[in-house]
MITOR-921305 format. One record per residue (C-alpha): residue number from 1; x, y, z. Coordinates in steps of 0.05 Angstrom, whole numbers, plus 5000, padded with zeros to 4 digits. Each point is the difference from the previous one (the first is absolute). Layout:
ATOM   vexkol     xx     yy     zz
ATOM      NUM      X      Y      Z
...
//
This chain:
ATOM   vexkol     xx     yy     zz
ATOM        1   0880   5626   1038
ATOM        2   5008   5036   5060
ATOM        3   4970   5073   4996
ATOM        4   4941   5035   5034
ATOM        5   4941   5008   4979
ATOM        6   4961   5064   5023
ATOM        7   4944   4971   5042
ATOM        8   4978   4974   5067
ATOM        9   4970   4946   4992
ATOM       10   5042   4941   4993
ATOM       11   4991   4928   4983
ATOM       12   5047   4942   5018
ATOM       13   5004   4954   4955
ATOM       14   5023   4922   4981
ATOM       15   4995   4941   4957
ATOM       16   5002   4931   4981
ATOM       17   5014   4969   4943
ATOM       18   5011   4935   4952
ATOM       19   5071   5016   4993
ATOM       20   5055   5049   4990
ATOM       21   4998   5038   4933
ATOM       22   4929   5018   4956
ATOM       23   5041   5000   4951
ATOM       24   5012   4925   5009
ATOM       25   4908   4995   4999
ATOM       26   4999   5007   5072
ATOM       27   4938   5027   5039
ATOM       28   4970   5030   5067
ATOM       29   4971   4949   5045
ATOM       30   4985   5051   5065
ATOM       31   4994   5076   5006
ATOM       32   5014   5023   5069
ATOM       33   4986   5077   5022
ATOM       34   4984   5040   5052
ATOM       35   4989   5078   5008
ATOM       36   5030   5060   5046
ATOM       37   4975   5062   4996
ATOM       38   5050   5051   5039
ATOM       39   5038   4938   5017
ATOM       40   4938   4966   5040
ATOM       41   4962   4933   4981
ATOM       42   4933   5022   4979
ATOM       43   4974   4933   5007
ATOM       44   4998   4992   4913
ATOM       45   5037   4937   4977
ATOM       46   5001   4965   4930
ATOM       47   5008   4926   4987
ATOM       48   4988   4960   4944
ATOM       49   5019   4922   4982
ATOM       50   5006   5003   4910
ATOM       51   4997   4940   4960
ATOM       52   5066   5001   4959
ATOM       53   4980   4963   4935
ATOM       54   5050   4965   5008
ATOM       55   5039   4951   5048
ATOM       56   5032   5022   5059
ATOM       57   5079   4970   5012
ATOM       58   5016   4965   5056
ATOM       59   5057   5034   5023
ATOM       60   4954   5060   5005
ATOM       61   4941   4969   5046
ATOM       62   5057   4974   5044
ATOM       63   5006   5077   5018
ATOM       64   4930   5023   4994
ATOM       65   4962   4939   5007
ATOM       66   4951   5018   4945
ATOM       67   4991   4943   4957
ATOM       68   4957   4994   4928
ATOM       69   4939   4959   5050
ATOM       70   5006   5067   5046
ATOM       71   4985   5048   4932
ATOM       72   4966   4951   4955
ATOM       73   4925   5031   5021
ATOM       74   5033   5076   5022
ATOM       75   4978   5052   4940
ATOM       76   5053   5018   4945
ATOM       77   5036   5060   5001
ATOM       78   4952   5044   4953
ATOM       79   4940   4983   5039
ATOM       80   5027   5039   5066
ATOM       81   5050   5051   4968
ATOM       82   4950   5058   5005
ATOM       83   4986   4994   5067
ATOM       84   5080   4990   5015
ATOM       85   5014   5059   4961
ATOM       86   4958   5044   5032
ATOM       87   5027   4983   5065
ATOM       88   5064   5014   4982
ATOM       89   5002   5063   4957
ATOM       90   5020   5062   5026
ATOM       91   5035   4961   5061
ATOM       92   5074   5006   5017
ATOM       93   5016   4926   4999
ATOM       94   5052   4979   5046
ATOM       95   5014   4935   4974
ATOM       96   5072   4959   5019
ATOM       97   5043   4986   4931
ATOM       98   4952   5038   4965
ATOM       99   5018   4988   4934
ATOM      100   4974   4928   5005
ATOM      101   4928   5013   5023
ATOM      102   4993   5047   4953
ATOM      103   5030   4975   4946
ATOM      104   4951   4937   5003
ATOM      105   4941   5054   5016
ATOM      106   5024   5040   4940
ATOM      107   4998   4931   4955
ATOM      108   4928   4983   5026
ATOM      109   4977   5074   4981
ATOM      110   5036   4995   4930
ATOM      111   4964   4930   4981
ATOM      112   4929   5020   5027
ATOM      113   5010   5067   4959
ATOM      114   5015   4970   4937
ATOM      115   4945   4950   5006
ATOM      116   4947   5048   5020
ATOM      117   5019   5071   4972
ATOM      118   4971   5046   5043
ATOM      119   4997   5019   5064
ATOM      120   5077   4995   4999
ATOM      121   5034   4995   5063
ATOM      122   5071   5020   5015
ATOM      123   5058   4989   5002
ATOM      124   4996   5006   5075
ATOM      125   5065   5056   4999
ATOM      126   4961   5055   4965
ATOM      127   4937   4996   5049
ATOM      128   5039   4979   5065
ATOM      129   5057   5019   5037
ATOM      130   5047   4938   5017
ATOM      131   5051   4994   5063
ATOM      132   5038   4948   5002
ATOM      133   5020   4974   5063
ATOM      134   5055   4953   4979
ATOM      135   5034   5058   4971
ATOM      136   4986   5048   5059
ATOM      137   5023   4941   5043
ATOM      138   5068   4990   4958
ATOM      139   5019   5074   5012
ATOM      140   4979   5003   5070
ATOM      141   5035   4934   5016
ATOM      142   5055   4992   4941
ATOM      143   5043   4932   5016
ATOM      144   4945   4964   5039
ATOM      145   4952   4953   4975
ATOM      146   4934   5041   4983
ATOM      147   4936   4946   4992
ATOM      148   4934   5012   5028
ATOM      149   5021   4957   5060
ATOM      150   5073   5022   5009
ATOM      151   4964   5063   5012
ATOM      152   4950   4975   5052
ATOM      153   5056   4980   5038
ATOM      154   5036   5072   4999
ATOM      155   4939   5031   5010
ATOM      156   4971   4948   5054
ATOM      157   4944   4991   4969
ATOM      158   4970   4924   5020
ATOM      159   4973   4955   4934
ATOM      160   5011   4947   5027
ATOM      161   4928   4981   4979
ATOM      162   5035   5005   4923
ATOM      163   5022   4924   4983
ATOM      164   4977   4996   4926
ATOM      165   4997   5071   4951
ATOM      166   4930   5034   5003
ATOM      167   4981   5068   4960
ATOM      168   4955   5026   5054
ATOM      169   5042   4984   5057
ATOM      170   5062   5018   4969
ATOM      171   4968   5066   4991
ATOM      172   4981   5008   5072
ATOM      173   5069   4981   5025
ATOM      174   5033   5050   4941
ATOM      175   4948   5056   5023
ATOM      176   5037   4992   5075
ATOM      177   5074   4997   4970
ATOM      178   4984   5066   4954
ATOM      179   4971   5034   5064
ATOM      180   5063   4980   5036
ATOM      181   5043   5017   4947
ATOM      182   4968   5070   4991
ATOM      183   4995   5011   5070
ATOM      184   4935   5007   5018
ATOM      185   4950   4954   5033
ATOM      186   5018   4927   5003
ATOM      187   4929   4973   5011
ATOM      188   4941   5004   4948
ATOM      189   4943   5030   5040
ATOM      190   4935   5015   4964
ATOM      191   4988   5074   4983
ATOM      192   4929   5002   5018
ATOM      193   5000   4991   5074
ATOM      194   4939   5046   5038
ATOM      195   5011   5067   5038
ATOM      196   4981   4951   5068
ATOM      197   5052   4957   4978
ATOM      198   5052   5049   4993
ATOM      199   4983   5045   5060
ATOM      200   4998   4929   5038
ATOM      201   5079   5001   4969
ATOM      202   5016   5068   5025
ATOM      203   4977   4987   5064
ATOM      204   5036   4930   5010
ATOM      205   5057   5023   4966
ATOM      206   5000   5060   5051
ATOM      207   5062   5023   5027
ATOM      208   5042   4964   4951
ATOM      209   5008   5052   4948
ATOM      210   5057   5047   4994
ATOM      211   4996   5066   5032
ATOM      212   5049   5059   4993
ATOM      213   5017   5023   5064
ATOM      214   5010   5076   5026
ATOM      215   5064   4997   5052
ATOM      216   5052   5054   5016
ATOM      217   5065   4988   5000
ATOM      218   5025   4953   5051
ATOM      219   4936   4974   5022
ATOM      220   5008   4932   4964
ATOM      221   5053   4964   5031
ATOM      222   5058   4953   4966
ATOM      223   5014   4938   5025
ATOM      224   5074   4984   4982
ATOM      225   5021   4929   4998
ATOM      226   5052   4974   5041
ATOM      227   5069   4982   4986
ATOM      228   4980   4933   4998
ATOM      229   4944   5010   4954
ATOM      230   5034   5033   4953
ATOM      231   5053   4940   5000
ATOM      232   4946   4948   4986
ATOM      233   4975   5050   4949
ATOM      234   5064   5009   4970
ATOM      235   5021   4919   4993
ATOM      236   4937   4994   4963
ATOM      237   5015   5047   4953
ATOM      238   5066   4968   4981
ATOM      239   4970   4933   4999
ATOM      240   4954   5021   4943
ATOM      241   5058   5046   4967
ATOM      242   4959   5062   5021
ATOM      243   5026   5063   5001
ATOM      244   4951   5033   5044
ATOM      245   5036   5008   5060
ATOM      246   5045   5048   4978
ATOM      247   4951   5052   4977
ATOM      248   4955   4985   5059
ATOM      249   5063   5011   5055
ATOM      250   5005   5075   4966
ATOM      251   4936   5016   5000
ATOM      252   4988   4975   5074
//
């Protein structure tokens, strides 16, 4: 569950639920999502507390916190998959170990279906695309440990405001490690900011841009470090096992 789907718009998803496996009767307790369009927050979110049916296990609100008197009065599944669906579909979900998410997404959408007939909705594969993060994460980083906040460490990203699992906050703080990941913006700044706003950014932000510069040969001078410089420069390299030095001393 990691390939591309053809779109811009992308949605970054999470979950909670009762426990591990559907198969086992376990449900969603909390849909978390928020939406990028050309990799910007547009300011959209989804979030939704669902009543179970069903008792939640303890082991399980020790992580998330949601217990069956948080969900007893939240609406069941079928009452807000409409709305949830239409949020979602036709999104690239970046969601991290994928196939858990969406398998319990995929279960909700099966039941509701074959109680209600018609509209059916899903399964979420054949009207989303789906990157998986964990997976992107494993090959990027193979050997190393690859959770959501192993990965705000690498990518100094601060959650330190994360002490118990949330679906809308874990989005947020996935939104920032996919950016990071990707390479692109590591902040989520609305898309809808005003043409004062951004010539107010220009202006500030004057100066500070990169500029190609037009220079004839010899008119930008080299500063060459000194012999001791390139000493000090050289024992770090061997204290870190680098080979740098050498390659840098030829092409000096």
């Amino acid at each position: 569950m990691s390939r591309h789907f053809s779109g811009y718009r992308t949605v970054i998803l999470d979950t909670e639920t009762t426990g591990i496996d559907p198969k086992d009767g376990h449900r969603l307790v909390e849909i978390g999502a928020i939406e990028m369009v050309n990799r910007r927050f547009t300011g959209r979110t989804y979030h939704q507390y669902i009543n179970p049916e069903r008792h939640i296990d303890a082991e399980v609100v020790a992580v998330h916190g949601i217990d069956d008197a948080r969900v007893a009065n939240e609406p069941v599944f079928a009452a807000i998959a409409d709305e949830f669906w239409a949020f979602i579909e036709g999104a690239e979900l970046v969601i991290h170990n994928a196939p858990f998410d969406v398998g319990f997404i995929d279960h909700e959408l099966g039941m509701l279906n074959r109680q209600r007939k018609s509209p059916v909705l899903g399964p979420v594969s054949d009207h989303c695309g789906i990157l998986d993060t964990l997976t992107m994460a494993r090959k990027m980083h193979p050997g190393q440990r690859n959770s959501l906040d192993a990965l705000c460490k690498r990518y100094d990203i601060d959650n330190g405001h994360r002490v118990l699992h949330g679906a809308l906050l874990d989005s947020e703080i996935l939104a920032e490690v996919y950016l990071a990941m990707t390479g692109g913006q590591t902040a989520l700044t609305l898309d809808a900011a005003t043409a004062a706003e951004q010539e107010q950014a220009d202006t500030s932000n004057e100066g500070m841009s990169i500029q190609r510069l037009s220079l004839t040969p010899g008119q930008l001078r080299v500063v060459r470090p000194t012999d001791e410089e390139r000493a000090a420069h050289q024992a770090k390299c061997e204290a870190h096992q680098l080979n740098w030095f050498e390659g840098a001393a030829s092409d000096a």
